[in-house]
N, C-alpha and C positions, 0 to 999 in steps of 0.2 A: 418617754417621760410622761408620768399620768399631767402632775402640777408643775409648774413654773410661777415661784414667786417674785415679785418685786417689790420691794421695800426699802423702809430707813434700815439702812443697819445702825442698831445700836447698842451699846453695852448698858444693859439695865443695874441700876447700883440701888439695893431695898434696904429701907432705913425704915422702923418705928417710930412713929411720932404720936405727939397728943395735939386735941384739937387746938390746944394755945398757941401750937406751933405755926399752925396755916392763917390763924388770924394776925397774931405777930408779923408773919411776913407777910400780908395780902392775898391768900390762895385762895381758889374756890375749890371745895372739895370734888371730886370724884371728876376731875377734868385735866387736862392737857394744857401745859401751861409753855410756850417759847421762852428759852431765855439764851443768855450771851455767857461766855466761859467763866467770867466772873462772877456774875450772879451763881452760878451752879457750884464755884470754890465757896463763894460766903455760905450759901447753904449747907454746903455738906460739910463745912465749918465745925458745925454746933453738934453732929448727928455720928452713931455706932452704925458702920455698915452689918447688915445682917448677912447680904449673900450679891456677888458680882456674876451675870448670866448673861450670855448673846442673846439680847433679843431682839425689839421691834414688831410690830404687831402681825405682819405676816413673816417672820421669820418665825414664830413662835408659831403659828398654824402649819407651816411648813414642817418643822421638826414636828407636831402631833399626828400630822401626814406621814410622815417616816414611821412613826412608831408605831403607827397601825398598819406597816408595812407598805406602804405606796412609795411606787418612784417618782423622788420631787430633785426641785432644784432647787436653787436663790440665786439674785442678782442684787447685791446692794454694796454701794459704794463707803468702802475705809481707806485710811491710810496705813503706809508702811509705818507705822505703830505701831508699841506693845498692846496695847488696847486691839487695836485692829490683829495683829499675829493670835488675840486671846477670841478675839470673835469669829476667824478663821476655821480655827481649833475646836472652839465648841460647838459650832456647828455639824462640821468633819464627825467629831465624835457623834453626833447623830446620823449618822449616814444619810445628810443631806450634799448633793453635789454642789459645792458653793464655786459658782460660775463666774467671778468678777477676780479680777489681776489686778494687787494692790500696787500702789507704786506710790513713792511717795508726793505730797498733794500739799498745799500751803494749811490747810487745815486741819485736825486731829479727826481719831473716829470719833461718830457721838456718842455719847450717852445720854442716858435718862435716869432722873433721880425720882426713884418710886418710893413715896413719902402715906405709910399702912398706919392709919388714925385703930383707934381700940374698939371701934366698929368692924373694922374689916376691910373700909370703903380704903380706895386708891386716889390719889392725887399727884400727878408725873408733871416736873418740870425737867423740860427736853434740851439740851443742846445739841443741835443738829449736826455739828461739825462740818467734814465733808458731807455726810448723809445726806445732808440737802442738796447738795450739785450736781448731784447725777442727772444725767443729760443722754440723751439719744444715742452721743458714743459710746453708752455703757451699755445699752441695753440691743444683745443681738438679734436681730428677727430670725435670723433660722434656728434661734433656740425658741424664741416664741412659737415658729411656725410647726416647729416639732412635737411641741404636749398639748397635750389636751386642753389644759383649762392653764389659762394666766391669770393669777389672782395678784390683785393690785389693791395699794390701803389708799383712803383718804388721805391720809397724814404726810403720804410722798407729795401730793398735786399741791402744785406751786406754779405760777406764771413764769414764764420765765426757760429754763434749761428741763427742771422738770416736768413742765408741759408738751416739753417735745417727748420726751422719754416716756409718758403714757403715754402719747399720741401716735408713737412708733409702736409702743407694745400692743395697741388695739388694733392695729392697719394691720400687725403681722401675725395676730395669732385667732386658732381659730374659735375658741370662745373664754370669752374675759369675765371673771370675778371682781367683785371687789367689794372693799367694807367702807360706809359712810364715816367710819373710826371714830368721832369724837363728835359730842352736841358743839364746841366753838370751832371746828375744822368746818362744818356742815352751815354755821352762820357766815363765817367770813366766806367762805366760794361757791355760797347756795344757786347763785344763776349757772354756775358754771355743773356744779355736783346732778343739777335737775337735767341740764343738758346730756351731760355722759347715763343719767339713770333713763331716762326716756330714749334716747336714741344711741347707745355706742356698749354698752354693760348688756352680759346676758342675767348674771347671778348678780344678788343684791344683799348686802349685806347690811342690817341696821339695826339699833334698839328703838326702843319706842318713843325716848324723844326725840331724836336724830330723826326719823321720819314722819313725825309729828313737825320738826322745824322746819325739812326740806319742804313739806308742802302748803307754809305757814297755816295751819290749822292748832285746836286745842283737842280736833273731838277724833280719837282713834275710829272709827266708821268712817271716817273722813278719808283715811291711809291703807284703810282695806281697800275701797272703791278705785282710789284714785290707781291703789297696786292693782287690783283686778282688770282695770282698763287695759294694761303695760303686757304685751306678748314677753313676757319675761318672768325670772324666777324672781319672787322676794323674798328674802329671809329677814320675819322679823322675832327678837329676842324680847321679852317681857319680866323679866328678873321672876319671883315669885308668881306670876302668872302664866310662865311656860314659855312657849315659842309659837312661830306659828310663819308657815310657809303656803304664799302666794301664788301657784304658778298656772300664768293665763286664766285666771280666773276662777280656779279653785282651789279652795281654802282648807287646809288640811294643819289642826292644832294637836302639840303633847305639851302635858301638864310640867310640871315643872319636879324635881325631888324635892321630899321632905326633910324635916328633922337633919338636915347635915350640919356638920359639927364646922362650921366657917372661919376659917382663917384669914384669908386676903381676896380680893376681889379678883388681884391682876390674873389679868390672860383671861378672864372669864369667859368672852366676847371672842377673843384670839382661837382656844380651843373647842368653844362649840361652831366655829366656820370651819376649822380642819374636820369636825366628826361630819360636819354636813357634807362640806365636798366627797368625803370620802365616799360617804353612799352616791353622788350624783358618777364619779368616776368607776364604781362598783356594781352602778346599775342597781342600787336600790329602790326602794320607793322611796316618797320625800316623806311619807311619817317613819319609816325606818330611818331615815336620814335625817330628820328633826332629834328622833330618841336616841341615834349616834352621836351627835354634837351635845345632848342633854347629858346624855353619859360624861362625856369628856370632861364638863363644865363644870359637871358636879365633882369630878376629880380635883380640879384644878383649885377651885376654890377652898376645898378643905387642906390646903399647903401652903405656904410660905413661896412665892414666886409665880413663875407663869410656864414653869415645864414640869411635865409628869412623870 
């Protein structure tokens, strides 16, 4: 197996909204928001679903994986649910090997309610359900020890059960991805996110606030440096300004596409890390592998959802 993901599974549920909507409820735009089953009924309350997709943010890289033909897996914890039988399902249909044995669990599968303002930008308020619980018992090391690359999101690391569960996945596999996921993911666990970036992550996944807050600085020079110092990959994303990958010290940037006709944000972030692994598993180079992830992103963005 080239990749081995681990993630939230969750069932993403996309609704339109207008900006009166996130001010009405309290939302900050273009961010990750926790909430509880109820808050997540009142909201979807008011709201026309557009379209219901298994995602979670590397499960969504994963399937981009698949689709440019690499052998991936996934590990992420649902319940014997309809929801969980549908996240199953649509995975499978992407010929990803989905590697976790549901059984029923006191909790529901999660979902995410992905809330697309008339910009394009994205604003997800998440219930975890079981997704959150996954624990060390779910995650096998001889499937870890098996692929090449384990790529892990910010969005699983949690104290607790799911700190064992990355802490298994890194001890048993031989080199670890992961993405910083979200600028409020990247504030609330930043001692801990600095720790796994500096010593335990080979590949690094971030946008340019996200590693602008990990290393509390304002001044991007600041996040070159401090990436250059790091015998490690960095990948960082810069929306219209391109991307631009770190590794051991040299800096290799591709600009960014023009003129696309943009639809939604989601998955932006999701599928230019599948086009990136894909060249580091393919043996590309990393500007080949930068303008592989560019390709994807620019896909992904001109559609409604977060798969291609």
């Amino acid at each position: 197996m080239k990749i081995l993901g681990i993630g939230n599974a969750i069932v993403d549920v996309l609704c339109k909204v207008d900006e009166e909507f996130l001010n009405i409820n309290s939302l900050t735009k273009s961010t990750m928001k926790l909430i509880d089953e109820v808050e997540f009924k009142n909201l979807l309350s008011d709201l026309s679903i557009e379209d219901t997709i298994s995602g979670g943010s590397v499960a969504n890289s994963i399937v981009g994986l698949s689709q440019l033909g690499n052998k991936v897996g996934f590990i992420g914890k649902i319940n014997n649910d309809n929801l969980g039988q549908k996240y199953e399902d649509g995975l499978k249909k992407e010929n990803v090997n989905f590697l976790y044995s549901k059984k029923n669990e006191p909790m529901p599968t999660g979902t995410c309610l992905i809330l697309i303002t008339p910009d394009s930008e994205r604003t997800m308020c998440t219930f975890l359900g079981t997704a959150g619980k996954i624990s060390d018992q779910d995650v096998d090391a001889d499937l870890t020890n098996k692929a090449e690359i384990t790529f892990l999101e910010g969005y699983l690391w949690d104290e607790g059960e799911p700190k064992k569960a990355f802490d298994k996945a890194i001890k048993n596999s031989n080199k670890v991805a992961m993405s910083l996921s979200d600028l409020f993911c990247v504030e609330r666990h930043k001692p801990h996110f600095l720790e796994l970036v500096k010593n335990k992550l080979d590949i690094i996944f971030a946008n340019e606030q996200e590693i602008l807050s990990l290393i509390d600085s304002k001044s991007f020079d600041d996040a070159i440096e401090f990436s250059k110092k790091l015998n490690k990959s960095i990948i960082i994303t810069r929306g219209e300004k391109g991307a631009m990958a770190i590794n051991s010290g040299e800096v290799v940037e591709c600009p960014a596409k023009k003129d696309l006709n943009i639809a939604d944000l989601t998955g932006a972030g999701d599928l230019f890390a599948a086009g990136y692994l894909h060249g580091v598993v393919n043996n590309l180079s990393p500007l080949a592998s930068l303008k592989q992830g560019t390709e994807l992103s620019s896909k992904i963005i001109q559609k409604i959802g977060a798969r291609i």
